[in-house]
C-alpha positions as CSV (number, residue, x, y, z in Angstrom):
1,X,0.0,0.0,0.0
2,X,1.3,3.4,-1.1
3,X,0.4,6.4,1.2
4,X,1.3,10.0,-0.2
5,X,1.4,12.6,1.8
6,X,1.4,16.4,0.2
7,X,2.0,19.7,2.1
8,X,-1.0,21.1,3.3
9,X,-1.7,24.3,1.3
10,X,-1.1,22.2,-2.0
11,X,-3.6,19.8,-3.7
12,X,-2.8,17.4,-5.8
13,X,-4.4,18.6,-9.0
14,X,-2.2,21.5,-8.9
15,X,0.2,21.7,-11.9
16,X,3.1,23.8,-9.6
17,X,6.4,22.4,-10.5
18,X,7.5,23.0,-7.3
19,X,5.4,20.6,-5.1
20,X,7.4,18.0,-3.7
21,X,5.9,14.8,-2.8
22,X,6.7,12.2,-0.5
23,X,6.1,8.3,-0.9
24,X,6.1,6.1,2.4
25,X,6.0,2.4,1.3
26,X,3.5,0.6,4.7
27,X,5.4,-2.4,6.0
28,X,2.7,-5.0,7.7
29,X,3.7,-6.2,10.5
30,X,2.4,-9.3,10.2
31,X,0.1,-11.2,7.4
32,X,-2.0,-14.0,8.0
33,X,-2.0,-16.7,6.2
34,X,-5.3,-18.2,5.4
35,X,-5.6,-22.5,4.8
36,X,-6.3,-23.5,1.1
37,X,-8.1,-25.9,2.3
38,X,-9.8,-27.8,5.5
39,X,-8.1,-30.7,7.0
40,X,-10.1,-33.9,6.9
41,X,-10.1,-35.8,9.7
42,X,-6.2,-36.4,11.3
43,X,-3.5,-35.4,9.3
44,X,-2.9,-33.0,5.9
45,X,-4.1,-35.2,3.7
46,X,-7.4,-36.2,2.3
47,X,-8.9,-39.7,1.6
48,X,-8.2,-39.5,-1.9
49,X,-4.5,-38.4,-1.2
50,X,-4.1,-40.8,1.0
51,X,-5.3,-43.5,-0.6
52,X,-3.1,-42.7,-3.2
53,X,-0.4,-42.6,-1.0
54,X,-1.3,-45.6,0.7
55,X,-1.3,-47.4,-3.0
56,X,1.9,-45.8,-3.6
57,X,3.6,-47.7,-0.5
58,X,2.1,-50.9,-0.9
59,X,3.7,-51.3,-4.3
60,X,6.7,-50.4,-2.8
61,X,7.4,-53.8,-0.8
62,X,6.4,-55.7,-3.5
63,X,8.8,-57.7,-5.2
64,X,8.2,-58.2,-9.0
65,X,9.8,-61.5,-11.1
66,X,11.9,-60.4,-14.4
67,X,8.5,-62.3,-16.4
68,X,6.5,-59.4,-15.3
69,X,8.8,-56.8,-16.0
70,X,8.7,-58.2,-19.9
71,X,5.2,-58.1,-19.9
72,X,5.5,-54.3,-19.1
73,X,7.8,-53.7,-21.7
74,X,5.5,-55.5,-24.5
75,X,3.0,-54.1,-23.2
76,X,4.2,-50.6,-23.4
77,X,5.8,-51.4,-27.0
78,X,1.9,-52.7,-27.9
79,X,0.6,-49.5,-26.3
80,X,3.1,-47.4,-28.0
81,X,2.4,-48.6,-31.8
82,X,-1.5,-48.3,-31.2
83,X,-0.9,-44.9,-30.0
84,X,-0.1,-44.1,-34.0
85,X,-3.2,-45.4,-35.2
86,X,-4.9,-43.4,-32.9
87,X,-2.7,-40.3,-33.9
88,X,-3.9,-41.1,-37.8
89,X,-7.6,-40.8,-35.9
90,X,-6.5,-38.0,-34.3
91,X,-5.1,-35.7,-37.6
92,X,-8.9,-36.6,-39.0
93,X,-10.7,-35.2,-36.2
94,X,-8.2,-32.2,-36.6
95,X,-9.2,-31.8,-40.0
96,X,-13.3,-32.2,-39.3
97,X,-12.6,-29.8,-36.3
98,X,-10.4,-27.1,-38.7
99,X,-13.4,-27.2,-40.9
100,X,-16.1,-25.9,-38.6
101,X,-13.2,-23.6,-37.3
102,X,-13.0,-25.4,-34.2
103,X,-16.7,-23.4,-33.3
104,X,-18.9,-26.5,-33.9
105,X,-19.0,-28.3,-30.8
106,X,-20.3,-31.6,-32.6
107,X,-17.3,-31.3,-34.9
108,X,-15.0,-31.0,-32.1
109,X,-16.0,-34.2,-29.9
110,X,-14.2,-36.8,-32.1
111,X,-11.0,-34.5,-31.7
112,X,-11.1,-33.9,-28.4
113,X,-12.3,-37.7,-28.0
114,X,-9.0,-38.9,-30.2
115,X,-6.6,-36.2,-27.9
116,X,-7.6,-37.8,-24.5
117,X,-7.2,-41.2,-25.4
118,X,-4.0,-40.4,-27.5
119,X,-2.6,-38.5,-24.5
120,X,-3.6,-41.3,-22.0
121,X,-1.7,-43.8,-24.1
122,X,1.3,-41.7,-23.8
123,X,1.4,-41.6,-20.3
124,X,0.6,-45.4,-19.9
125,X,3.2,-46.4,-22.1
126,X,6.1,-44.3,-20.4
127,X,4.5,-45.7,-17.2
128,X,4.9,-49.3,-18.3
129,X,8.4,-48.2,-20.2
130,X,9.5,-47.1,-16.7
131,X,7.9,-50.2,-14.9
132,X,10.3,-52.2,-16.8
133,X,12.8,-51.1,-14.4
134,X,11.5,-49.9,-11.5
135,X,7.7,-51.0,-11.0
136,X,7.0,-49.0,-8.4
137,X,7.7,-45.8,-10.5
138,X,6.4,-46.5,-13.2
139,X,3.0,-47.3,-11.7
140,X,3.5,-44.2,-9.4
141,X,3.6,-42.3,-13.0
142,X,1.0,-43.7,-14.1
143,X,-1.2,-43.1,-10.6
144,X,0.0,-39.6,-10.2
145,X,-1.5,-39.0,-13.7
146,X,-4.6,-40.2,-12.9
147,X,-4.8,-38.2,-9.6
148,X,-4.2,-35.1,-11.3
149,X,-6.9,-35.5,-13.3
150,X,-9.3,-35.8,-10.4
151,X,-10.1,-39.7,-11.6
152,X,-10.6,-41.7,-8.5
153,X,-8.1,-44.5,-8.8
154,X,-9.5,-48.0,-6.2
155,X,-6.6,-49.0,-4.3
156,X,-8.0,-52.5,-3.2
157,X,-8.3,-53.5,-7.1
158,X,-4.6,-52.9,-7.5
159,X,-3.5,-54.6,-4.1
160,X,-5.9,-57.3,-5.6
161,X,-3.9,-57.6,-8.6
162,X,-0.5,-57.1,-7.6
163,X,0.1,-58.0,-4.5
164,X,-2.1,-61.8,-4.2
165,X,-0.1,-62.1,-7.2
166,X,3.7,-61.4,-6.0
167,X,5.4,-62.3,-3.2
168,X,6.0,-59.3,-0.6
169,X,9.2,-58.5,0.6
């Protein structure tokens, strides 16, 4: 905040040359900081984070067999090629879209359709690329994507899958 301060027989719409003016710069003394957000229940996190994070550690004491770390690299490799075709789907809905402008909303759909899944692939693949190394991170990639698109992701049907299948360490 900016406080002026003139001398008292001088206004400020008076064009005198001579009128000095002096600029003090208001230091709070303190600001408060409000919460983004409410605390659920005991700790910073909410359910969904936590679940997440929860997820996140259970695949981290599991131990994977080299078979399965193939699988994620054919898999990703599978993933990967069909991600063209649907790049080839993708340049049509481009065109349809470019010619209604990009205005006509029903021209736009199989675009926007084609993007998501395109993008999605993307993701999955570098997640299963990366899971051929190092599981946990590559499924943590692949989580953390789906978090940040708001998509609830069921913890119990990946413990289901992955950790009845593998021993734990």
């Amino acid at each position: 905040m900016v406080i002026e301060k003139f001398p008292p027989n001088k206004r400020r719409g008076n064009e005198d040359d001579n009128v000095e003016h002096e600029t003090h710069v208001h230091h709070p003394e303190f600001i408060i900081l409000e919460e983004d957000r409410e605390k659920e229940g005991e700790g910073e996190f909410s359910k969904q984070e936590f679940a997440y994070l929860h997820t996140f550690h259970n695949l981290s004491k599991v131990n994977f067999p080299f078979f399965f770390r193939l699988l994620a690299l054919g898999l990703s490799c599978v993933i990967f090629m069909l991600s063209f075709v649907v790049l080839a789907l993708l340049s049509i809905g481009v065109v349809v879209g470019l010619m209604g402008l990009f205005r006509i909303e029903e021209m736009n759909k199989p675009m926007i359709r084609f993007w998501t899944i395109y993008r999605r692939m993307l993701v999955f693949s570098l997640g299963l690329f990366v899971a051929m190394f190092s599981p946990p991170l590559g499924f943590a990639l692949i989580l953390v994507y789906l978090f940040l698109l708001g998509e609830p992701v069921d913890g119990g049907l990946l413990q289901k899958i992955f950790l009845s299948r593998f021993r734990s360490e």
